[in-house]
C-alpha positions in Angstrom: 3.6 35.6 -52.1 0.5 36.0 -53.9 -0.2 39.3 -52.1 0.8 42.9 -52.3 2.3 44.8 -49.7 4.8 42.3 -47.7 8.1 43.2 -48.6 8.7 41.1 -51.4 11.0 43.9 -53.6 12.1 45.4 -50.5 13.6 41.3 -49.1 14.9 40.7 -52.9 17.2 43.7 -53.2 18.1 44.0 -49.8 19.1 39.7 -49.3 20.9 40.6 -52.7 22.9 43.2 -51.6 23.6 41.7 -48.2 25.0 38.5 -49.9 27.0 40.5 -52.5 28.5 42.4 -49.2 29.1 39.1 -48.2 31.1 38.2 -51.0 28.8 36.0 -52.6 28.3 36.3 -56.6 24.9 37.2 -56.7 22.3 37.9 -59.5 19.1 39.9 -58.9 16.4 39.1 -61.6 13.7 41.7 -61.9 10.6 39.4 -63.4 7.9 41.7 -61.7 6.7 44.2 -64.8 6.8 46.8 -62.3 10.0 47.2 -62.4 10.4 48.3 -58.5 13.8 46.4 -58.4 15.4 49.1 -60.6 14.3 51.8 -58.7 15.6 50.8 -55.6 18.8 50.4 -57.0 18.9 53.8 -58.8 18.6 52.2 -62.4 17.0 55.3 -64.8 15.1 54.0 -67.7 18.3 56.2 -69.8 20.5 53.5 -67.9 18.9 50.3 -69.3 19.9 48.8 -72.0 18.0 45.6 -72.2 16.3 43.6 -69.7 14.0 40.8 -69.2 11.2 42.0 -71.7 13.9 41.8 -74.3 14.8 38.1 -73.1 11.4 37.1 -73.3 11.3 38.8 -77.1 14.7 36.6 -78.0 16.1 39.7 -78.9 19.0 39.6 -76.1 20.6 36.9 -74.2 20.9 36.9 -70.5 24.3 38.0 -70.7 23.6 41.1 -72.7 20.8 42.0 -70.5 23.0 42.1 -67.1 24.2 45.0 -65.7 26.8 45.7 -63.0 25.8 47.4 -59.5 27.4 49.8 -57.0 28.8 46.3 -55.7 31.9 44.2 -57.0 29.2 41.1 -56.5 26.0 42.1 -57.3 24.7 41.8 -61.1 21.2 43.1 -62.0 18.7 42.5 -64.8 15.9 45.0 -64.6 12.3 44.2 -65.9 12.1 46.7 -68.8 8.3 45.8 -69.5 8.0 49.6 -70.0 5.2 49.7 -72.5 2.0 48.3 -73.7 2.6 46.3 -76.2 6.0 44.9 -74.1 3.7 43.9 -71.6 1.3 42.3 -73.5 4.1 40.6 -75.2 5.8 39.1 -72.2 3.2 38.2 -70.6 1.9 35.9 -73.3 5.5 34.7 -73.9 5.9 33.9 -70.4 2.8 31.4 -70.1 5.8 29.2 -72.0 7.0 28.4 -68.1 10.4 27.1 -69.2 11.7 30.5 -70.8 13.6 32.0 -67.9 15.3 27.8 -67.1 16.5 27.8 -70.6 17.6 31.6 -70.1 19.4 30.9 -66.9 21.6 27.9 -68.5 24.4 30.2 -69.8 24.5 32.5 -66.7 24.0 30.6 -63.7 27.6 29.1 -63.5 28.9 32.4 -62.9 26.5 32.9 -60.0 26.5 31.5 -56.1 23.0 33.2 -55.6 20.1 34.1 -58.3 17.4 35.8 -56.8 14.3 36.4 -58.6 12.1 39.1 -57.5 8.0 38.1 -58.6 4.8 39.8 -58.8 2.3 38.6 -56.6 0.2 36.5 -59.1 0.4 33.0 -59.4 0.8 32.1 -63.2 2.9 33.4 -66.2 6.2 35.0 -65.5 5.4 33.5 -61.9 5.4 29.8 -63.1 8.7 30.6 -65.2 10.0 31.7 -61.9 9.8 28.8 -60.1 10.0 26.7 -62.9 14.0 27.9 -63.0 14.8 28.1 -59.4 15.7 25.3 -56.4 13.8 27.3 -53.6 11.4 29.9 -52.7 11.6 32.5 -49.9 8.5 33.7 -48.9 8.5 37.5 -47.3 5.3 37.7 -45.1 4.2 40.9 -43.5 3.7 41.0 -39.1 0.7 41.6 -38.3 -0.8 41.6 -41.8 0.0 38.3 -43.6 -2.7 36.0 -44.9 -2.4 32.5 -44.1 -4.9 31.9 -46.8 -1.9 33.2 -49.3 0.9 31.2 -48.0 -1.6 28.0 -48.5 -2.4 29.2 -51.9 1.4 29.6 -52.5 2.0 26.3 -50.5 -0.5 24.2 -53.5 0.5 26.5 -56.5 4.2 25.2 -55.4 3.4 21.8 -55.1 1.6 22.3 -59.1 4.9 23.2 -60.1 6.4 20.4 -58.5 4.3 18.1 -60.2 4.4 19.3 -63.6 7.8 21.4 -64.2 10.2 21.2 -61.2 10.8 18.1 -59.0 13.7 19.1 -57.0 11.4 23.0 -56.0 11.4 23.1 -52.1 10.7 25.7 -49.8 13.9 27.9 -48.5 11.4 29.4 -45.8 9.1 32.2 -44.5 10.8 35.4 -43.2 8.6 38.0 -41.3 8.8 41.4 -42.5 8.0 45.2 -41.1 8.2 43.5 -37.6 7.3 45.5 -35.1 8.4 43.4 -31.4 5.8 43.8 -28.4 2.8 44.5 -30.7 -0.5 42.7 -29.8 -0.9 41.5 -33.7 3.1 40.7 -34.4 2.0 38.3 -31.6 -0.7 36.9 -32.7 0.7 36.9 -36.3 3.6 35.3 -35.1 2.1 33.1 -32.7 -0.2 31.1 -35.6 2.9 31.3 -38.3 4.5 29.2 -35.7 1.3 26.7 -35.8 1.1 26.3 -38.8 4.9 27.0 -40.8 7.1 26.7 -37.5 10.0 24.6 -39.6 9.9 27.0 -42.3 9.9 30.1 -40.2 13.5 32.2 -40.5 15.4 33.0 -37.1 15.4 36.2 -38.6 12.8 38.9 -38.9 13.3 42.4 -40.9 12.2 45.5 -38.4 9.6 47.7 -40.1 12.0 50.9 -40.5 11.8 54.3 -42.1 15.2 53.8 -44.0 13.8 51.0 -46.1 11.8 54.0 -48.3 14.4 56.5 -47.8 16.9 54.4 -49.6 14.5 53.5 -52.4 13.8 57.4 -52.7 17.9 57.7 -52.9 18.1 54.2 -55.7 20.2 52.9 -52.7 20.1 49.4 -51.2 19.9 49.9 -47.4 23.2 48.7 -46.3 24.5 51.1 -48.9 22.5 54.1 -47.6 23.1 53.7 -43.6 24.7 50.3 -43.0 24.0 51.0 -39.0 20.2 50.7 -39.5 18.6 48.0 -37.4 17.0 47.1 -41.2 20.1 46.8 -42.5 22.0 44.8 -40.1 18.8 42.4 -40.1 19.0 41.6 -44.0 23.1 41.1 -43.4 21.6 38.5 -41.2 19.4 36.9 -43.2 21.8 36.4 -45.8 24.4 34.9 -43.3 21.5 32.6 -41.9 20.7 31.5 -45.8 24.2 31.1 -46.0 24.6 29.0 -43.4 21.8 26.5 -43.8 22.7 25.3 -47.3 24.8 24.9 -49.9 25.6 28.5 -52.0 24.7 27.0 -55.5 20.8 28.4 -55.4 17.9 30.3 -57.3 15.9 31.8 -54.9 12.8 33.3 -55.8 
């Protein structure tokens, strides 16, 4: 989503983890310079020993810059844009859009799921993004989305399509920090269903105080209290991703 604020991190590592618990392989890709991903898996900047910046330099392969998790099935690859002059770097190398495809060719065999967790900008490492993936999952906040965003999205999509990425489709919109028998999860609700009703998720992740007690503790939520409503909501989104198509997918 080309907006702050709606859960994006938060759906990346948690659907990562919840597919890893499921047994799936599955590979987180940090590409937002941030670097939130790490944190919420507990990755100090002592425990990284490459990442994506160094990808993007052609100093490291993929390979080198994966590390393991506190899960048998979830591999990580942290941002690591932890300078100046790395970001500057990567994001001029990124505007190159097929960097990350050619990245991925070595590693995505060994992977049912790649998930690629992006900043909300639509250009750059963005374009790389979806330039490298099948699908993209939209995380949109209740009672706070913009539909002008997920239009914006919608077009800069159908760019990519055009110009990079034939086969790029929409996996769907999931609603985020829902909060049930609210006037504006209603209405939010209500004109998602106008507009994006096919792409909508059965599933919708409850607004929940664990979500930033786990990141405090570098601790997916199914790893920090498993019996959260939050956490048995992204086990449910991953079964329901699961379930609707075929494992072998990038989803950004």
């Amino acid at each position: 989503m080309p907006k702050g604020g709606v859960g994006k991190t938060t759906t990346a590592v948690n659907l990562a983890a919840s597919l890893a618990v499921a047994e799936k392989k599955t590979l987180l890709i940090d590409a937002d310079p941030f670097g939130a991903s790490a944190m919420s898996l507990g990755f100090t900047p002592e425990r990284i020993k490459a990442g994506i910046a160094e990808v993007f330099s052609f100093t490291h392969s993929l390979d080198h810059a994966i590390h393991r998790t506190e899960l048998d099935y979830l591999d990580f690859v942290p941002s690591n844009v932890n300078t100046i002059q790395r970001d500057e770097r990567f994001t001029k190398i990124a505007e190159n859009r097929v960097v990350l495809k050619n990245a991925l060719r070595g590693a995505a065999q060994h992977y049912e799921y790649i998930i690629i967790d992006c900043p909300p900008i639509m250009r750059g490492i963005v374009a790389n993004a979806l330039t490298a993936s099948s699908s993209v999952m939209m995380p949109v906040r209740s009672g706070h989305f913009s539909l002008e965003a997920i239009s914006k999205l919608f077009k800069y999509i159908e760019y990519i399509k055009e110009i990079a990425n034939p086969a790029l489709y929409i996996e769907g919109i999931v609603m985020t920090m829902y909060e049930s028998n609210t006037k504006v999860t209603e209405i939010s609700e209500r004109e998602l269903k106008l507009r994006y009703n096919k792409y909508l998720f059965k599933t919708h992740i409850p607004r929940n105080h664990i979500v930033t007690e786990s990141t405090f503790y570098g601790k997916p939520c199914i790893l920090y209290n498993v019996n959260a409503n939050v956490s048995m909501a992204y086990l449910e989104l991953a079964y329901e991703l699961i379930n609707k198509y075929a494992p072998e997918k990038a989803v950004v």
